[in-house]
mmCIF file as Biopython writes it, N, C-alpha, C and O atoms, coordinates in Angstrom:
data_model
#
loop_
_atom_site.group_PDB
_atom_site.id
_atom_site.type_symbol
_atom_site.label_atom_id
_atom_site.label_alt_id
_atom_site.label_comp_id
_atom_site.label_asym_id
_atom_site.label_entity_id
_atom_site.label_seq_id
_atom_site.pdbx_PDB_ins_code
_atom_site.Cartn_x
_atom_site.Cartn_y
_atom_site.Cartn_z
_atom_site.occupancy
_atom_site.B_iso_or_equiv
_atom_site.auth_seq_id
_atom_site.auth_asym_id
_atom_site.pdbx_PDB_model_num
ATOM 1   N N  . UNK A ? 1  ? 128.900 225.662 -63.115 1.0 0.0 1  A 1 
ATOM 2   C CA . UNK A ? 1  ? 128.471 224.553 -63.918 1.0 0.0 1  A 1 
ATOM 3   C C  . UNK A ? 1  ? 128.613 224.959 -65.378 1.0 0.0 1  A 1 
ATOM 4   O O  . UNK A ? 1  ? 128.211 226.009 -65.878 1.0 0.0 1  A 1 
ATOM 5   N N  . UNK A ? 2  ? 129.210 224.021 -65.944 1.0 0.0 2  A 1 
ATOM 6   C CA . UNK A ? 2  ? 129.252 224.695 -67.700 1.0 0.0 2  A 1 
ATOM 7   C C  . UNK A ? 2  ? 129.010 222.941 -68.422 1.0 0.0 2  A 1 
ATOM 8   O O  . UNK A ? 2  ? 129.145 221.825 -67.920 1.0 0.0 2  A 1 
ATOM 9   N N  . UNK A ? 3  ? 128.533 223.495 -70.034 1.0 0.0 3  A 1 
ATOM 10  C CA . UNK A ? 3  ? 127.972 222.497 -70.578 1.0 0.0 3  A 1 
ATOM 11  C C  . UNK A ? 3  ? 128.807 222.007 -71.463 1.0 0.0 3  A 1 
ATOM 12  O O  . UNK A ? 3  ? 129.185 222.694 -72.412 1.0 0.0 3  A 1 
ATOM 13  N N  . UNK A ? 4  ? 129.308 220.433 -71.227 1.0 0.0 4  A 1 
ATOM 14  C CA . UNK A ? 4  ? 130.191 219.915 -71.700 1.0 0.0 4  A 1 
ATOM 15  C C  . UNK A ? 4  ? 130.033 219.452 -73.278 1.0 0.0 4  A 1 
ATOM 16  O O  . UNK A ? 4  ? 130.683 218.486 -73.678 1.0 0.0 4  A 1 
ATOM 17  N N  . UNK A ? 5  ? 129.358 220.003 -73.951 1.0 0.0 5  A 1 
ATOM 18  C CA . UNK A ? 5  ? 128.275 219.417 -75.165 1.0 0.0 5  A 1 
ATOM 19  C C  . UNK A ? 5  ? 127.078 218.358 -74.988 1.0 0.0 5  A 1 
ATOM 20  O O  . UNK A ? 5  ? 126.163 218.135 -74.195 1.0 0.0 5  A 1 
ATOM 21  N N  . UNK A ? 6  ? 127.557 217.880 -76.071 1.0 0.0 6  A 1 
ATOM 22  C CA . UNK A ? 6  ? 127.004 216.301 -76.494 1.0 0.0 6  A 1 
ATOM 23  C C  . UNK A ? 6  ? 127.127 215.069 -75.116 1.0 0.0 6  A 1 
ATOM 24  O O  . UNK A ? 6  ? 126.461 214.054 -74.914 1.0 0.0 6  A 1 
ATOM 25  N N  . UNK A ? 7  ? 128.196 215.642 -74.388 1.0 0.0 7  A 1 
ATOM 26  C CA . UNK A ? 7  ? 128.947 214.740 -73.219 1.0 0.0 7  A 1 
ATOM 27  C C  . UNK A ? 7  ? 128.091 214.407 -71.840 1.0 0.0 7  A 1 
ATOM 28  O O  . UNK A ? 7  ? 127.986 213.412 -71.123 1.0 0.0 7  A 1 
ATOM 29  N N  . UNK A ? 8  ? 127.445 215.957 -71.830 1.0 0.0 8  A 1 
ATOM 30  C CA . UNK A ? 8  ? 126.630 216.408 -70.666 1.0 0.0 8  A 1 
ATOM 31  C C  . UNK A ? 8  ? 127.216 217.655 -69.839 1.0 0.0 8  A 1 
ATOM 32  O O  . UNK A ? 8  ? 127.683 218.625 -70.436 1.0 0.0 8  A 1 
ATOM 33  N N  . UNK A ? 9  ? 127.169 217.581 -68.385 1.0 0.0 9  A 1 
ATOM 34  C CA . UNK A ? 9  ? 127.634 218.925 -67.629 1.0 0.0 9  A 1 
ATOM 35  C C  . UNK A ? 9  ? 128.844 218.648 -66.686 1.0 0.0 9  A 1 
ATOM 36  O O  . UNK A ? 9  ? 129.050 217.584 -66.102 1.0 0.0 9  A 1 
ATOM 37  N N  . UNK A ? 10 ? 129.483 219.585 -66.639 1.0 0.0 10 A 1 
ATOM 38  C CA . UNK A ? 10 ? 130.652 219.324 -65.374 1.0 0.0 10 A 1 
ATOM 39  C C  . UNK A ? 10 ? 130.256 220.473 -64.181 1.0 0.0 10 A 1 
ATOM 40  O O  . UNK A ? 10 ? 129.876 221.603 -64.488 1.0 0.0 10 A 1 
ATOM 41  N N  . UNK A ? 11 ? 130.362 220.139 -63.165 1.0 0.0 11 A 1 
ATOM 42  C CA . UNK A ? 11 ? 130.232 220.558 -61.850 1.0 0.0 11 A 1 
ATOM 43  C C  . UNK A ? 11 ? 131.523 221.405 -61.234 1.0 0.0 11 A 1 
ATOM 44  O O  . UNK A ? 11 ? 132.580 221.050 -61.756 1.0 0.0 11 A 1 
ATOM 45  N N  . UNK A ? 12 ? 131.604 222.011 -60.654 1.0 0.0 12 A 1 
ATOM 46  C CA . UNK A ? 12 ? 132.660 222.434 -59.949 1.0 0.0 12 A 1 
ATOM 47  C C  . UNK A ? 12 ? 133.097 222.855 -58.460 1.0 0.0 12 A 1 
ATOM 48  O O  . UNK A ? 12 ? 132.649 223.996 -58.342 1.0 0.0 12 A 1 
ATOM 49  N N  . UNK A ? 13 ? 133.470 222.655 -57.776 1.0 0.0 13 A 1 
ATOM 50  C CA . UNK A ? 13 ? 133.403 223.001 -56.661 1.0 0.0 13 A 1 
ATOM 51  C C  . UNK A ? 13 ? 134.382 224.261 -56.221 1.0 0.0 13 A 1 
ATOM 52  O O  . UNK A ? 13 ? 135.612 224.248 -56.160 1.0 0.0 13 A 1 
ATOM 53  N N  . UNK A ? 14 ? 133.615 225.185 -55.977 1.0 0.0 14 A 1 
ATOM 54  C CA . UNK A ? 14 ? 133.999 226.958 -55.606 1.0 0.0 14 A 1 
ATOM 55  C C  . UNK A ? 14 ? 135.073 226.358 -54.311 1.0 0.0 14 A 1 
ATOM 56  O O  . UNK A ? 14 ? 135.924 227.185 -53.982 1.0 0.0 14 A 1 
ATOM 57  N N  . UNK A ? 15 ? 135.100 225.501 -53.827 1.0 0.0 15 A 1 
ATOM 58  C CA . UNK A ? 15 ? 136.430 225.821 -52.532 1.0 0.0 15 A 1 
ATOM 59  C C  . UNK A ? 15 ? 137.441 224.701 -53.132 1.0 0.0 15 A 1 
ATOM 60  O O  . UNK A ? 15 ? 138.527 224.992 -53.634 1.0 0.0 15 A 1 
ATOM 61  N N  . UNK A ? 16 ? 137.002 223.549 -53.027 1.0 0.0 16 A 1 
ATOM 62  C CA . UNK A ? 16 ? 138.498 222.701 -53.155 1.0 0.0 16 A 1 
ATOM 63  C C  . UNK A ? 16 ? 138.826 222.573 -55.153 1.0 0.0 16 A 1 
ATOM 64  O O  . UNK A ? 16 ? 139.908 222.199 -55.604 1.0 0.0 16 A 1 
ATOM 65  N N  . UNK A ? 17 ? 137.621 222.979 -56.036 1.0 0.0 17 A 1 
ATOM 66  C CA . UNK A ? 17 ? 137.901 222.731 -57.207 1.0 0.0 17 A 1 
ATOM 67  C C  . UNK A ? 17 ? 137.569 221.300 -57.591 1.0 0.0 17 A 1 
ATOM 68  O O  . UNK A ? 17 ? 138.182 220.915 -58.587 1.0 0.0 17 A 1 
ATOM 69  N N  . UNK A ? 18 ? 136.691 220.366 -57.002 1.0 0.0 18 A 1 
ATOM 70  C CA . UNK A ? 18 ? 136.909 218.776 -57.031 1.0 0.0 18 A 1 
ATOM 71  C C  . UNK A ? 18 ? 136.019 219.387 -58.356 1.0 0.0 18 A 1 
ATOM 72  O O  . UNK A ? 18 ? 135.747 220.556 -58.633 1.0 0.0 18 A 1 
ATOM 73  N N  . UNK A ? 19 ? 135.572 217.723 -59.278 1.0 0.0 19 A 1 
ATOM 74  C CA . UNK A ? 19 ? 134.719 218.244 -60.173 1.0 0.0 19 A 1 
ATOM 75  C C  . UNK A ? 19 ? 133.703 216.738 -60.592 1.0 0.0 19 A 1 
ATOM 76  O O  . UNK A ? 19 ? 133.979 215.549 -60.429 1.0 0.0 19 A 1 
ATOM 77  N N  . UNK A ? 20 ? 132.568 217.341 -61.130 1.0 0.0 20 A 1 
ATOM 78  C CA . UNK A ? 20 ? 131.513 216.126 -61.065 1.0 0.0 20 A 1 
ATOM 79  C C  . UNK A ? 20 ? 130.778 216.220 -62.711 1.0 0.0 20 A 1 
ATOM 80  O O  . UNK A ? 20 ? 130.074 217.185 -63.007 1.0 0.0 20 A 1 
ATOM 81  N N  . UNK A ? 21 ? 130.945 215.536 -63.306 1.0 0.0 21 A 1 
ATOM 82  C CA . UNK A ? 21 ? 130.657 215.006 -64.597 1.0 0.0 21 A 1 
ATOM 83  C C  . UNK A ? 21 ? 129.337 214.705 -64.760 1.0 0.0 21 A 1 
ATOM 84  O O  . UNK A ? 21 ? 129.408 213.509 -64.477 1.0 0.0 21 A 1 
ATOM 85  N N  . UNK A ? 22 ? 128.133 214.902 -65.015 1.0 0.0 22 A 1 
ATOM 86  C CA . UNK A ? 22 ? 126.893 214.353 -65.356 1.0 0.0 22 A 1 
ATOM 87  C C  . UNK A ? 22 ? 126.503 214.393 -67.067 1.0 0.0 22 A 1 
ATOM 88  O O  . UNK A ? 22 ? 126.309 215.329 -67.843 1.0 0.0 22 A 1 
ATOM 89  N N  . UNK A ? 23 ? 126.495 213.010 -67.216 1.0 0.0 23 A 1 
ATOM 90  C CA . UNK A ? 23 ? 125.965 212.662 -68.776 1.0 0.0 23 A 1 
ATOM 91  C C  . UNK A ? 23 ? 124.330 212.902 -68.938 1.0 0.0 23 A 1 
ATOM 92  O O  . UNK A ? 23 ? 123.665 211.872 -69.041 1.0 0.0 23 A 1 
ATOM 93  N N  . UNK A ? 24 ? 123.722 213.993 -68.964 1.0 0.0 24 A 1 
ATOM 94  C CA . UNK A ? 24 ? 122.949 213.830 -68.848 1.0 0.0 24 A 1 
ATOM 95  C C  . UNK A ? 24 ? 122.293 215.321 -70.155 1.0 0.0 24 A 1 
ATOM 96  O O  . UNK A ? 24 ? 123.118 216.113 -70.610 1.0 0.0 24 A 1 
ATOM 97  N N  . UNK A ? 25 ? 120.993 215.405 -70.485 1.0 0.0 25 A 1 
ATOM 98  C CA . UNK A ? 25 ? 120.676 216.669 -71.107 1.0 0.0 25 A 1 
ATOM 99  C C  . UNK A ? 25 ? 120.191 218.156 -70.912 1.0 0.0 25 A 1 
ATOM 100 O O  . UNK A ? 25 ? 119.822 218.868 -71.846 1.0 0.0 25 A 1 
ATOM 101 N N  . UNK A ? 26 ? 120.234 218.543 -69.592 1.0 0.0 26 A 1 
ATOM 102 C CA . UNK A ? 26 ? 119.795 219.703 -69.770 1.0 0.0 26 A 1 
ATOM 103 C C  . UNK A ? 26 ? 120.619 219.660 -68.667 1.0 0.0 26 A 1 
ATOM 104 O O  . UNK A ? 26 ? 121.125 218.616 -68.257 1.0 0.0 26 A 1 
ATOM 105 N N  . UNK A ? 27 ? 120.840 221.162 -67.973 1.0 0.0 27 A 1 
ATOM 106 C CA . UNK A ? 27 ? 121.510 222.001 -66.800 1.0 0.0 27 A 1 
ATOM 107 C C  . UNK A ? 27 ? 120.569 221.369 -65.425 1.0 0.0 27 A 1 
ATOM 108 O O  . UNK A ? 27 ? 121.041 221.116 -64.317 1.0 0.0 27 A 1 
ATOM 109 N N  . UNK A ? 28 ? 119.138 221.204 -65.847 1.0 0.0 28 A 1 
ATOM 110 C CA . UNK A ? 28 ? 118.442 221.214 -64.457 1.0 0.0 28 A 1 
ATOM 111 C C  . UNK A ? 28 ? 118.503 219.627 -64.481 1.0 0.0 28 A 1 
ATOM 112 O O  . UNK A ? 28 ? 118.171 219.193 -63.378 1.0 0.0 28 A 1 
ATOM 113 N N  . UNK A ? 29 ? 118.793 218.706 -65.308 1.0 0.0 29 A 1 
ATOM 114 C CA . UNK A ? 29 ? 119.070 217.463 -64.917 1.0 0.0 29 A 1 
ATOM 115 C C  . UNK A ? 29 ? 120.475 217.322 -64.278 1.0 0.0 29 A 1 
ATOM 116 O O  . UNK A ? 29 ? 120.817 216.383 -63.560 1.0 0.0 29 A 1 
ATOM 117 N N  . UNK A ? 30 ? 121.022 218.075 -64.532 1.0 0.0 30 A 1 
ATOM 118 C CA . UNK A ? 30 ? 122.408 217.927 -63.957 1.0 0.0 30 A 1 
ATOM 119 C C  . UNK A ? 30 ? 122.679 218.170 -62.292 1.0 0.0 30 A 1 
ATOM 120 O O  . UNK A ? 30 ? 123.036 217.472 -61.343 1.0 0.0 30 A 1 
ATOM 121 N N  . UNK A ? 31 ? 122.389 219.232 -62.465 1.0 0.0 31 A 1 
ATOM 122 C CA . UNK A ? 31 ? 121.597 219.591 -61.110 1.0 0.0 31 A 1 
ATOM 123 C C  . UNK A ? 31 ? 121.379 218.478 -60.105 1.0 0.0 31 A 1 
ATOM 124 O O  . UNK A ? 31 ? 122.096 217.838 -59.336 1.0 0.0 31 A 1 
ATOM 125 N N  . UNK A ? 32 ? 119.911 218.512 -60.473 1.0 0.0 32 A 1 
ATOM 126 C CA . UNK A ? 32 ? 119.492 217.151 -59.520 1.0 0.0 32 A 1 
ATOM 127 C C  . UNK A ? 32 ? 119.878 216.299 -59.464 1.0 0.0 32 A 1 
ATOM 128 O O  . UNK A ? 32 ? 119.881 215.831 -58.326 1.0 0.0 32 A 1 
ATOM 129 N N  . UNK A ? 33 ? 120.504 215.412 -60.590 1.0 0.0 33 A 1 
ATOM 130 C CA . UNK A ? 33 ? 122.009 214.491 -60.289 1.0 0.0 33 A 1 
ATOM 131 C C  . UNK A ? 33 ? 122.941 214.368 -59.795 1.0 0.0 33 A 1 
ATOM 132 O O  . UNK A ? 33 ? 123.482 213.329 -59.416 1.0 0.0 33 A 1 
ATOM 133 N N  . UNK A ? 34 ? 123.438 215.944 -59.684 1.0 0.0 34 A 1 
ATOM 134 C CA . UNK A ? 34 ? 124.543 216.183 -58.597 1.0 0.0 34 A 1 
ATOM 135 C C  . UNK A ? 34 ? 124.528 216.565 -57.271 1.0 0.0 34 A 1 
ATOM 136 O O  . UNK A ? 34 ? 125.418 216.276 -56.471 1.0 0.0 34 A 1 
ATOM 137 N N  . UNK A ? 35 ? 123.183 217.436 -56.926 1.0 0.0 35 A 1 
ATOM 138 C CA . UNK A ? 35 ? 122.463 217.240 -55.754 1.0 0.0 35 A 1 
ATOM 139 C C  . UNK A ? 35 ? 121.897 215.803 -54.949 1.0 0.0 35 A 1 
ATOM 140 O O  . UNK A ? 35 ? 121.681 215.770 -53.738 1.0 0.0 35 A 1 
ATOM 141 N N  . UNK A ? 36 ? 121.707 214.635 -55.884 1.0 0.0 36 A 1 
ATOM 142 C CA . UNK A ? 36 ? 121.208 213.676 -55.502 1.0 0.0 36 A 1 
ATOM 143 C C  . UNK A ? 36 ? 123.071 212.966 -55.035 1.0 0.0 36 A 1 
ATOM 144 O O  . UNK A ? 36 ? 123.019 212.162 -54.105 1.0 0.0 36 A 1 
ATOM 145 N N  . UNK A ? 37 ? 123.928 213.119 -55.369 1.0 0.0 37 A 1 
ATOM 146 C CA . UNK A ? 37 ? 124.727 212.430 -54.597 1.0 0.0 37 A 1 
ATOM 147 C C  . UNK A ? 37 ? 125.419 213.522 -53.686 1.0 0.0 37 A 1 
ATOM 148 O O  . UNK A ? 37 ? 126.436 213.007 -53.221 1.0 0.0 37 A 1 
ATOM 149 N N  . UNK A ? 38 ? 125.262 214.941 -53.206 1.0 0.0 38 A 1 
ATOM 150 C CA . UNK A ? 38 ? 125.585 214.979 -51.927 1.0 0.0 38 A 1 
ATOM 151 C C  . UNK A ? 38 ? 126.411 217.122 -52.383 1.0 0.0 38 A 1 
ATOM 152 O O  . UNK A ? 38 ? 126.871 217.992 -51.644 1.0 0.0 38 A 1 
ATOM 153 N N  . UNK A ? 39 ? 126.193 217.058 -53.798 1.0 0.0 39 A 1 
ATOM 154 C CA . UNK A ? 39 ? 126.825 218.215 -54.150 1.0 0.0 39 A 1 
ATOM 155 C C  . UNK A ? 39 ? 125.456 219.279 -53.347 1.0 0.0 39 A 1 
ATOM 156 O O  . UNK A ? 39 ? 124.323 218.871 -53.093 1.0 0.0 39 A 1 
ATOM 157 N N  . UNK A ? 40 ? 125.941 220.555 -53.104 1.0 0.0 40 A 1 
ATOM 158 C CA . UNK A ? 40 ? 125.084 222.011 -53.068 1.0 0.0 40 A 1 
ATOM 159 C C  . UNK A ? 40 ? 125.355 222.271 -54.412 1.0 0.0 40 A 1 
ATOM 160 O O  . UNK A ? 40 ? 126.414 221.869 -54.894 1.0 0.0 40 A 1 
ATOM 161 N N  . UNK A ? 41 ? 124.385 223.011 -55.218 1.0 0.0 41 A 1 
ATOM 162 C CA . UNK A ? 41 ? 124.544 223.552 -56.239 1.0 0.0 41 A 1 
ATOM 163 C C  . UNK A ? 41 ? 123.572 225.004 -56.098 1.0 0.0 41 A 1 
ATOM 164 O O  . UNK A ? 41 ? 122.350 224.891 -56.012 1.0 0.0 41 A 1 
ATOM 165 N N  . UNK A ? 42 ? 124.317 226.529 -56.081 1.0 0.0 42 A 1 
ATOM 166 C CA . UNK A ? 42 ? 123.239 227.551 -55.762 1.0 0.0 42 A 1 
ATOM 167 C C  . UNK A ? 42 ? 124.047 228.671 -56.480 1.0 0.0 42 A 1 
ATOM 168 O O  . UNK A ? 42 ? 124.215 228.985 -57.658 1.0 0.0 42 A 1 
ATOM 169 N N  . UNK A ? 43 ? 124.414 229.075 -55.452 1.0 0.0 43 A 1 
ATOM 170 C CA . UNK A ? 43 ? 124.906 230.537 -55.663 1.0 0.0 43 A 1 
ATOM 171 C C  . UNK A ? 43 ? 125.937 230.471 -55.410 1.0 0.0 43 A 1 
ATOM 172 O O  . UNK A ? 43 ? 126.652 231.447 -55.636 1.0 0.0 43 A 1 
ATOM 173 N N  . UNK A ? 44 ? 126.726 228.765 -54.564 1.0 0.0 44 A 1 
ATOM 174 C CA . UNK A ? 44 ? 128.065 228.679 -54.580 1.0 0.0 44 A 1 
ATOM 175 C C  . UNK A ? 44 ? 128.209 227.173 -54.510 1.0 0.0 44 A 1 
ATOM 176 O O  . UNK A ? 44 ? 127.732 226.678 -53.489 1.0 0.0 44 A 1 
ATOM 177 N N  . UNK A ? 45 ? 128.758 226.350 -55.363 1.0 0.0 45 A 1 
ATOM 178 C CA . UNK A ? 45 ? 128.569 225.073 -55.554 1.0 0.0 45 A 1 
ATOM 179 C C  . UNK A ? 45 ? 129.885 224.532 -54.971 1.0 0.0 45 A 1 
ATOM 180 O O  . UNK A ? 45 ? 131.025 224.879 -55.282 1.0 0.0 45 A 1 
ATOM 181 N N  . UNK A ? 46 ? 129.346 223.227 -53.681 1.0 0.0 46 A 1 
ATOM 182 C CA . UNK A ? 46 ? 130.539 222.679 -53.042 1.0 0.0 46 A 1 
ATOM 183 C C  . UNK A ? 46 ? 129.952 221.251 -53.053 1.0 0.0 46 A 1 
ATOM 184 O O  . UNK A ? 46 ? 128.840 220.740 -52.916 1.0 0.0 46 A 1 
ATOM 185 N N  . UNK A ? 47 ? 131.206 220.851 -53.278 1.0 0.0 47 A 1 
ATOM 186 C CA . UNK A ? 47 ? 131.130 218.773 -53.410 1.0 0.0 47 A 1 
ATOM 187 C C  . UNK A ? 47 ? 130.751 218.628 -51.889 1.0 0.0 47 A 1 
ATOM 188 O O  . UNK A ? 47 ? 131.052 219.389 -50.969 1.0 0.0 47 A 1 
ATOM 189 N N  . UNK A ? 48 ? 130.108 217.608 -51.854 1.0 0.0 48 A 1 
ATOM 190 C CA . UNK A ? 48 ? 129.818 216.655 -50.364 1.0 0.0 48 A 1 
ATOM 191 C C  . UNK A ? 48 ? 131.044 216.981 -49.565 1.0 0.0 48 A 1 
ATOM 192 O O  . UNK A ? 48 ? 130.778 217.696 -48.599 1.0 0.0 48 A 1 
ATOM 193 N N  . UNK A ? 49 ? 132.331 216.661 -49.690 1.0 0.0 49 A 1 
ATOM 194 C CA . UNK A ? 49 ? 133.025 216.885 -48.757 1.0 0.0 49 A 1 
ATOM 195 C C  . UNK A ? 49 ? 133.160 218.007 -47.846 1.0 0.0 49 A 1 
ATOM 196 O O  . UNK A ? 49 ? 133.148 218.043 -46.616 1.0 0.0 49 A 1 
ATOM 197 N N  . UNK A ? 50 ? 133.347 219.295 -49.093 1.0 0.0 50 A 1 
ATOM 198 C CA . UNK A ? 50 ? 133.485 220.680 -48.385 1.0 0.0 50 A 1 
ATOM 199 C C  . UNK A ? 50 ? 132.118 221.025 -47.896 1.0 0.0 50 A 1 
ATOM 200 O O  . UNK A ? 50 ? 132.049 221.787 -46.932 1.0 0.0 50 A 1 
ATOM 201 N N  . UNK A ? 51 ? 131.164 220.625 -48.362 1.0 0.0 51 A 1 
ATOM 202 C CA . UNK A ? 51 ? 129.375 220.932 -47.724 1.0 0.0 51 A 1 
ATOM 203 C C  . UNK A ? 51 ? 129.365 220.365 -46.242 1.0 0.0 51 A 1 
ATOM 204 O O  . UNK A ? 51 ? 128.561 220.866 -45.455 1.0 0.0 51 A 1 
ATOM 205 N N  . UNK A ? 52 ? 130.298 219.244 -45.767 1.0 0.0 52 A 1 
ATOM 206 C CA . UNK A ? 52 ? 130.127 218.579 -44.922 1.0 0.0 52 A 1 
ATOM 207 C C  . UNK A ? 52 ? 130.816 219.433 -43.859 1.0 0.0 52 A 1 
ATOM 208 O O  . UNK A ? 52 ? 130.284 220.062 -42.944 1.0 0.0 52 A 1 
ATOM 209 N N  . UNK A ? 53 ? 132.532 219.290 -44.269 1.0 0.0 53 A 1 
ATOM 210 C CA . UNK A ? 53 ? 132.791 220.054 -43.256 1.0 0.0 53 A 1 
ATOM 211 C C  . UNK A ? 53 ? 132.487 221.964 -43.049 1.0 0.0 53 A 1 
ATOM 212 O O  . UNK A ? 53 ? 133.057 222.667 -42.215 1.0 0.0 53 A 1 
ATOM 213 N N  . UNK A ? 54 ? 131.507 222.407 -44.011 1.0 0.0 54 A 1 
ATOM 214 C CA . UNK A ? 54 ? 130.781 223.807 -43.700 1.0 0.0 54 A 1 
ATOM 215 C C  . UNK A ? 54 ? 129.908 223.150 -42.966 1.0 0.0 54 A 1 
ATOM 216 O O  . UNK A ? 54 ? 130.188 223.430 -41.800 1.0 0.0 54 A 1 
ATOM 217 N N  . UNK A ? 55 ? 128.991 222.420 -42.990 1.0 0.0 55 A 1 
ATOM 218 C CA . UNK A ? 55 ? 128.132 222.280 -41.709 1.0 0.0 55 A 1 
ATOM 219 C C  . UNK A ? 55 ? 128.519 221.998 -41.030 1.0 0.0 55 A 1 
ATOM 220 O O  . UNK A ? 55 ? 128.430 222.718 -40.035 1.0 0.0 55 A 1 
ATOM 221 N N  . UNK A ? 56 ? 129.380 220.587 -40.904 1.0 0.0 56 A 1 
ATOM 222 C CA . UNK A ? 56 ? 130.246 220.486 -38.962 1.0 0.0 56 A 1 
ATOM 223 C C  . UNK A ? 56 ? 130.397 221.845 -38.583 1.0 0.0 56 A 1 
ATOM 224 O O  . UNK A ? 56 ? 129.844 222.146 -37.525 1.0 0.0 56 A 1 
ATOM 225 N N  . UNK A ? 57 ? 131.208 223.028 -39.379 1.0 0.0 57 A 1 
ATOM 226 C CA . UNK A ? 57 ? 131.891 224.440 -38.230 1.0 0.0 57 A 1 
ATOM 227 C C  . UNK A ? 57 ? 130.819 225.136 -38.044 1.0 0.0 57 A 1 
ATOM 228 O O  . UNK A ? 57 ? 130.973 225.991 -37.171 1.0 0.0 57 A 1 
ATOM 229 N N  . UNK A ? 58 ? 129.456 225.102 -38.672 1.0 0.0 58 A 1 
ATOM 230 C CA . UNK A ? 58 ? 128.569 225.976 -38.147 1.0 0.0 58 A 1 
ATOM 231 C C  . UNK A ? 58 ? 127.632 225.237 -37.216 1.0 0.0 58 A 1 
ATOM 232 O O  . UNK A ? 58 ? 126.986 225.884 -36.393 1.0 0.0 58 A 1 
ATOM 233 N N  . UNK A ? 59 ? 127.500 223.720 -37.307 1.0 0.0 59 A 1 
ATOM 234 C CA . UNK A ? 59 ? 126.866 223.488 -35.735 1.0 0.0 59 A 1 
ATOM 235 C C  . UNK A ? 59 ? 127.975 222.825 -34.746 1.0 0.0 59 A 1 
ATOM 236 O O  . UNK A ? 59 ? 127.587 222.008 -33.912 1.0 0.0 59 A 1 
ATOM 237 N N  . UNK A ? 60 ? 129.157 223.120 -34.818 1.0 0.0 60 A 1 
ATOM 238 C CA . UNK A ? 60 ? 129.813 223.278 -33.537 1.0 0.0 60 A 1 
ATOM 239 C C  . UNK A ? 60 ? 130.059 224.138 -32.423 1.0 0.0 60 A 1 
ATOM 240 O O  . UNK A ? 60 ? 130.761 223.753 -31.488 1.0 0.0 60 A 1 
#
């Protein structure tokens, strides 16, 4: 996650690279903005898609 200025934060996703934009002011608002539509954000940040299919292969 890095801080886009005045703009707000961009997101990144560690496997496919997708990326998520939040206009918003601080890092921990960003966060929960991007968590609230479906991102992980931790120690390795993946968009909804790749979060999805990591959980399908581990409860299959």
């Amino acid at each position: 996650m890095r801080s886009t200025g005045r703009r707000g934060w961009t997101v990144r996703c560690d496997l496919c690279e997708h990326t998520f934009a939040a206009a918003v002011a601080s890092r921990a608002q960003a966060v929960a903005f991007a968590e609230s539509t479906g991102w992980i954000v931790g120690e390795r940040t993946w968009c909804p898609m790749c979060a999805a299919a990591h959980t399908a292969r581990r409860t299959a």
